[in-house]
LUMVOKE-614066 format. One record per residue: residue in one letter; chain; x, y, z of N, C-alpha, C in turn. Coordinates in Angstrom, 1 decimal, padded with zeros to 4 digits. Layout:
<type=A mol=A nxx=X nyy=Y nzz=Z caxx=X cayy=Y cazz=Z cxx=X cyy=Y czz=Z>
...
***
This chain:
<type=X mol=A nxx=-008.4 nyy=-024.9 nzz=010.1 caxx=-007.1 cayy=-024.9 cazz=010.8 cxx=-006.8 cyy=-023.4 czz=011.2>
<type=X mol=A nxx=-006.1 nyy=-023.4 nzz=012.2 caxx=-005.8 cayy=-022.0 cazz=013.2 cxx=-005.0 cyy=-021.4 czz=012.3>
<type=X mol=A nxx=-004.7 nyy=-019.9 nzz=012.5 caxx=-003.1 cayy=-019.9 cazz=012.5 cxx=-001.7 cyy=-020.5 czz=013.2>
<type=X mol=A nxx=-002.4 nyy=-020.8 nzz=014.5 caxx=-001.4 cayy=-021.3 cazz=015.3 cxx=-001.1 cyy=-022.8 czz=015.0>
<type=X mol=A nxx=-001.6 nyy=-023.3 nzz=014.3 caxx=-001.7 cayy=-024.8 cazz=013.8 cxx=-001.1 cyy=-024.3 czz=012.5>
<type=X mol=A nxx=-000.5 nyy=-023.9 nzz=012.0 caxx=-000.3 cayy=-023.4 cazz=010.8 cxx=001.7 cyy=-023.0 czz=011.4>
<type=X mol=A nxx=001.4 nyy=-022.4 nzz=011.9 caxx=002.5 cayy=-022.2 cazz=012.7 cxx=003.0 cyy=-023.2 czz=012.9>
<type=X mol=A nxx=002.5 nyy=-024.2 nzz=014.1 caxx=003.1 cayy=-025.0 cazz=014.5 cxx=003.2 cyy=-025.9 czz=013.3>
<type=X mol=A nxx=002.5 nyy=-026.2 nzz=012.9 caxx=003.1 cayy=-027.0 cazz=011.3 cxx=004.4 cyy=-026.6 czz=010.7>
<type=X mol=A nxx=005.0 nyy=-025.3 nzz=011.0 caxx=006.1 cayy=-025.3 cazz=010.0 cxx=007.4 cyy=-025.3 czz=011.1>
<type=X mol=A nxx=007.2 nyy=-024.8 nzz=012.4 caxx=008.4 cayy=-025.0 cazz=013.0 cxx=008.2 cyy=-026.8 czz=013.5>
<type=X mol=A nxx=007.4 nyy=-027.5 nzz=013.5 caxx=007.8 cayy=-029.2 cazz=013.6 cxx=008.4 cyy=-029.5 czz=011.8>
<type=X mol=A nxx=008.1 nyy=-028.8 nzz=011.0 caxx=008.2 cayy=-028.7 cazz=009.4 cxx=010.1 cyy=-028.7 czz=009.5>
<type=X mol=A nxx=010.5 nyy=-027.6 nzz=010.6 caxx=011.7 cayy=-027.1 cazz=010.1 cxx=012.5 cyy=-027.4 czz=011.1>
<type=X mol=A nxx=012.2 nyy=-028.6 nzz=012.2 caxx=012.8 cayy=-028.8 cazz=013.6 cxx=012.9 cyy=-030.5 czz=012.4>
<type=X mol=A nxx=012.3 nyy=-031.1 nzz=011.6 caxx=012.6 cayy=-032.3 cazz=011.2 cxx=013.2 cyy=-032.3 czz=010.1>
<type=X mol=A nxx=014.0 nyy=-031.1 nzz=009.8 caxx=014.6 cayy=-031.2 cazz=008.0 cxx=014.9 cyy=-029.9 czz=008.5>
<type=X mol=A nxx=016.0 nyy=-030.1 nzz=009.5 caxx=016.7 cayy=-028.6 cazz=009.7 cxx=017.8 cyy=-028.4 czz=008.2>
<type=X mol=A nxx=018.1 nyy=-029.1 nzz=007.5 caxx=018.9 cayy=-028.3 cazz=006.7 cxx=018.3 cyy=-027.7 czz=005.6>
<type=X mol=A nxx=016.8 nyy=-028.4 nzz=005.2 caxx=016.0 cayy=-027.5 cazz=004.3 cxx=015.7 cyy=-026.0 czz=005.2>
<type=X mol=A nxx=016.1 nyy=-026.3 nzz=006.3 caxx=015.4 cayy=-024.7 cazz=007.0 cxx=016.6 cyy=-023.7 czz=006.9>
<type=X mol=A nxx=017.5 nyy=-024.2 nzz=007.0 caxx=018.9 cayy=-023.5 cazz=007.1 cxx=019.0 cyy=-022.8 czz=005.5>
<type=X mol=A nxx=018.7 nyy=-023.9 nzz=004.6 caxx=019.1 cayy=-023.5 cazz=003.4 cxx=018.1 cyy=-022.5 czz=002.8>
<type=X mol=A nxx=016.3 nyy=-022.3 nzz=003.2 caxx=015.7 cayy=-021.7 cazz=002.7 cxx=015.7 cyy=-020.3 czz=003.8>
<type=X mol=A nxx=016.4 nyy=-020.1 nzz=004.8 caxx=016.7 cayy=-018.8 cazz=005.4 cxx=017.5 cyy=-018.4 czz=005.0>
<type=X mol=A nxx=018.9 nyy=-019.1 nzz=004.9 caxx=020.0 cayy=-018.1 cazz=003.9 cxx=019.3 cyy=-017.4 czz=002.8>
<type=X mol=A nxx=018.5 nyy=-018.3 nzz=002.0 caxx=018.1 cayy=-018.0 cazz=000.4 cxx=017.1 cyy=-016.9 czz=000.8>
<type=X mol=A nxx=016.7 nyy=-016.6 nzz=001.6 caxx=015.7 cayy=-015.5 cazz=002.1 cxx=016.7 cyy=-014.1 czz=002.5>
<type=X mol=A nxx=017.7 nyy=-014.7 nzz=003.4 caxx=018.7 cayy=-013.9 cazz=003.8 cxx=019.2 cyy=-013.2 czz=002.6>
<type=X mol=A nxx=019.2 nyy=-013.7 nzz=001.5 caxx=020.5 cayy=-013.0 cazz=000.7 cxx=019.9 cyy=-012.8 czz=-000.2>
<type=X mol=A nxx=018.3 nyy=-012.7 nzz=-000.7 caxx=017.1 cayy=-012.1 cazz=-000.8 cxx=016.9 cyy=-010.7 czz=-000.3>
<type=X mol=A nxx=017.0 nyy=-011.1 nzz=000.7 caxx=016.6 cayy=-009.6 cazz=001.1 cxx=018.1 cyy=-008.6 czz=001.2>
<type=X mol=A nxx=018.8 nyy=-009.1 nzz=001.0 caxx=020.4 cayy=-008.3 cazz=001.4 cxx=020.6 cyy=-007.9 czz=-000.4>
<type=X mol=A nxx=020.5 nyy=-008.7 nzz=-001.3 caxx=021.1 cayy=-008.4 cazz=-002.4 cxx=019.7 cyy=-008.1 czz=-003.5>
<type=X mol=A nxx=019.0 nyy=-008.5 nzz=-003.1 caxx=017.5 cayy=-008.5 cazz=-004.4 cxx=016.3 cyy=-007.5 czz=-003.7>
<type=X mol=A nxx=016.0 nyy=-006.8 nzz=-003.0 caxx=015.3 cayy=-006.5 cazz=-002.0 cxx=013.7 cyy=-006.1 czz=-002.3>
<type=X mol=A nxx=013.7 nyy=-005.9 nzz=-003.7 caxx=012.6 cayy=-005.9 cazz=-004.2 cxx=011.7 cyy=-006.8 czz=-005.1>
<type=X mol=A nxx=012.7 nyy=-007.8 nzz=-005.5 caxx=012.5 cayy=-009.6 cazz=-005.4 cxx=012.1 cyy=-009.7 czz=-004.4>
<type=X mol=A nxx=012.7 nyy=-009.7 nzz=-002.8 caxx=012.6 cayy=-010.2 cazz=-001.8 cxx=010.6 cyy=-009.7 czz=-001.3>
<type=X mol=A nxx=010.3 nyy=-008.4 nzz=-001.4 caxx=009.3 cayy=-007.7 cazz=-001.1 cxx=008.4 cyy=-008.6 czz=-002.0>
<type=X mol=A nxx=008.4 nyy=-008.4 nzz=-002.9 caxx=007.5 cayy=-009.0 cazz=-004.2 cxx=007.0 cyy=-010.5 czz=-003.7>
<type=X mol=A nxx=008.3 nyy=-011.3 nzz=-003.5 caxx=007.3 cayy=-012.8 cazz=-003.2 cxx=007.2 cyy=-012.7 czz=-001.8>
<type=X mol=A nxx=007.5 nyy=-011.8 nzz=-000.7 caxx=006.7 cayy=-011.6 cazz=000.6 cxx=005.5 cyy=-011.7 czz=000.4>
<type=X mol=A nxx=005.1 nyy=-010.0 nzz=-000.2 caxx=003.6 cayy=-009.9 cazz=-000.4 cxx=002.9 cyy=-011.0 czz=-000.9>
<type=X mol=A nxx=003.6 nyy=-011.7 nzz=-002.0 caxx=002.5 cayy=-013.3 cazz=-003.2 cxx=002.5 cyy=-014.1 czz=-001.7>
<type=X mol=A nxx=003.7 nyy=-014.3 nzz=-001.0 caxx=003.4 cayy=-015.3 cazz=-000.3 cxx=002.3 cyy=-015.2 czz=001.3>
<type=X mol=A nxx=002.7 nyy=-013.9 nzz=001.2 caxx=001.5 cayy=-013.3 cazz=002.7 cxx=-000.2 cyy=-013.1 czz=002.1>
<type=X mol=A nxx=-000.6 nyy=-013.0 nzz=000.4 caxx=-001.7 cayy=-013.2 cazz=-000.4 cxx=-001.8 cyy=-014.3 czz=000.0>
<type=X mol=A nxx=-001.3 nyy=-015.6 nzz=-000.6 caxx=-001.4 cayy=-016.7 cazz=-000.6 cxx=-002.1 cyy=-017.5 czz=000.9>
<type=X mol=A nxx=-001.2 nyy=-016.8 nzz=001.3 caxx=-001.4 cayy=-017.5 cazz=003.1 cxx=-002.5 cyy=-017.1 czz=003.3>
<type=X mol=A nxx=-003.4 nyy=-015.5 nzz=003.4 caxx=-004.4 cayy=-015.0 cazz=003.7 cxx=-005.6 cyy=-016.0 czz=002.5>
<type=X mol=A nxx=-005.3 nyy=-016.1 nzz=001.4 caxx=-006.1 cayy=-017.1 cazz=000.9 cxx=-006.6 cyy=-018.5 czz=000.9>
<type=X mol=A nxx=-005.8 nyy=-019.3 nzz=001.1 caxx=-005.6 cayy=-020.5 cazz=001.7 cxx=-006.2 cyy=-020.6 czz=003.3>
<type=X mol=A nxx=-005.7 nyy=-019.5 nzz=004.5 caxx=-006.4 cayy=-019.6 cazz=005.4 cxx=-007.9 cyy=-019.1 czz=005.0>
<type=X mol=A nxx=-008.8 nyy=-018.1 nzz=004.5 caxx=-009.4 cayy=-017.9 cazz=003.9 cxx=-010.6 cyy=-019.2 czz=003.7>
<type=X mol=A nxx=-010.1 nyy=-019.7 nzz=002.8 caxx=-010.5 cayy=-021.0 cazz=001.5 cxx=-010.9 cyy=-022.0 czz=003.0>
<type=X mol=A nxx=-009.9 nyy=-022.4 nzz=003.6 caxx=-010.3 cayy=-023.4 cazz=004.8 cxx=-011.1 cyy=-023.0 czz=006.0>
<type=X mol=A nxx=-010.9 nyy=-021.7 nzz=006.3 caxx=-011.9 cayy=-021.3 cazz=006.8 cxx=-013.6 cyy=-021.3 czz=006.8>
<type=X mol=A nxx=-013.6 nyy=-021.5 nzz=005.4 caxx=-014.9 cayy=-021.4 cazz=004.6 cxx=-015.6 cyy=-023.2 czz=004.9>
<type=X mol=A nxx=-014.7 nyy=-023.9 nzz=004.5 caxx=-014.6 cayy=-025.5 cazz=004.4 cxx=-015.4 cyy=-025.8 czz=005.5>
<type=X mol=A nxx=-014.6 nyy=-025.3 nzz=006.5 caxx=-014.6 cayy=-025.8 cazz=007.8 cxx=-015.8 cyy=-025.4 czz=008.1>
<type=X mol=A nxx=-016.7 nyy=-024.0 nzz=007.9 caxx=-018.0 cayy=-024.1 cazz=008.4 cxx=-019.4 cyy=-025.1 czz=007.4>
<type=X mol=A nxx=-018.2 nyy=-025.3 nzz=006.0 caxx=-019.3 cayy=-025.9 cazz=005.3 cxx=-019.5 cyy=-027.6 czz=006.0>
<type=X mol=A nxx=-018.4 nyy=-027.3 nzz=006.6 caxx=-018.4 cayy=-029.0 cazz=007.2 cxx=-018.9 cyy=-029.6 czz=008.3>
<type=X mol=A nxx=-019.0 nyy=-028.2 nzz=009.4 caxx=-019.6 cayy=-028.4 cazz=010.6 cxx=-021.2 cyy=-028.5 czz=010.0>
<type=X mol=A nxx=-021.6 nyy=-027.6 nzz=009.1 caxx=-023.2 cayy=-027.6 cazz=008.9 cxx=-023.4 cyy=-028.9 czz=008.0>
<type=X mol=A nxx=-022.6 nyy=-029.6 nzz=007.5 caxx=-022.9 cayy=-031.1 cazz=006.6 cxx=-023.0 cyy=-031.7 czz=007.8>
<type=X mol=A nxx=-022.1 nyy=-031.6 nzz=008.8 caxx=-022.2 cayy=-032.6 cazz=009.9 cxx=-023.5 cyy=-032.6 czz=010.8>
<type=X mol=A nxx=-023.9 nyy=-031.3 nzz=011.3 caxx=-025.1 cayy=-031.3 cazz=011.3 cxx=-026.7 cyy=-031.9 czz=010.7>
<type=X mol=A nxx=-026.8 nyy=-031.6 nzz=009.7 caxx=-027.3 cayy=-032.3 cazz=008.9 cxx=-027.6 cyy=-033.7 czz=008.5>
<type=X mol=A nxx=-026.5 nyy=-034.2 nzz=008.9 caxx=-026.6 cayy=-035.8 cazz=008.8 cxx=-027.0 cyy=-036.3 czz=010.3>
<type=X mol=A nxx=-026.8 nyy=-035.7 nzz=011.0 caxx=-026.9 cayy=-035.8 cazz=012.4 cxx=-028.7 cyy=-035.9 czz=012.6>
<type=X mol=A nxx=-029.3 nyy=-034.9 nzz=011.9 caxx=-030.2 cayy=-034.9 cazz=012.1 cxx=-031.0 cyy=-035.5 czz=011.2>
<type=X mol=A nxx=-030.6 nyy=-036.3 nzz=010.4 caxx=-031.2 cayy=-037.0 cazz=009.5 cxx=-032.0 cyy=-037.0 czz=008.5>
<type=X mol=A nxx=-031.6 nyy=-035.7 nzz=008.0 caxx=-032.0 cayy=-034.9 cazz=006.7 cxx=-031.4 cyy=-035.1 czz=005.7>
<type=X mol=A nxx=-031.4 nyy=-035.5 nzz=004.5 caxx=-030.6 cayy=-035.8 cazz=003.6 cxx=-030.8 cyy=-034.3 czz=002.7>
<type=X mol=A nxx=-029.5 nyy=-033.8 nzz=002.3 caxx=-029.4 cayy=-032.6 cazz=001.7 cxx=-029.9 cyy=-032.9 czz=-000.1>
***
């Protein structure tokens, strides 16, 4: 999966449960206005996280296209 598909997963995420969107940007908002090094802290866990997870599927995805290969050609691994 892209980034852009990742993207677009969360604004169709936050266009169909706009009040969970409303509620988790205030709670960001007032994060970063009142706690700001709270706020920094689970930025970075959550921009780790992302970079890993995109990472992790990254990896999948080529393990997958070469399985697919593979069977294609009628090799049993």
């Amino acid at each position: 999966m892209k980034s852009s598909g990742i993207i677009n997963s969360i604004i169709s995420f936050s266009m169909d449960n706009p009040i969970i969107a409303v509620v988790v940007g205030l709670l960001l908002l007032f994060l970063l206005i009142r706690k700001t090094k709270l706020f920094l802290v689970l930025f970075c866990l959550a921009l780790i996280l992302a970079a890993s997870l995109y990472f992790i599927m990254d990896i999948a995805s080529v393990g997958k296209v070469g399985k697919g290969k593979i069977i294609q050609k009628g090799v049993q691994p």
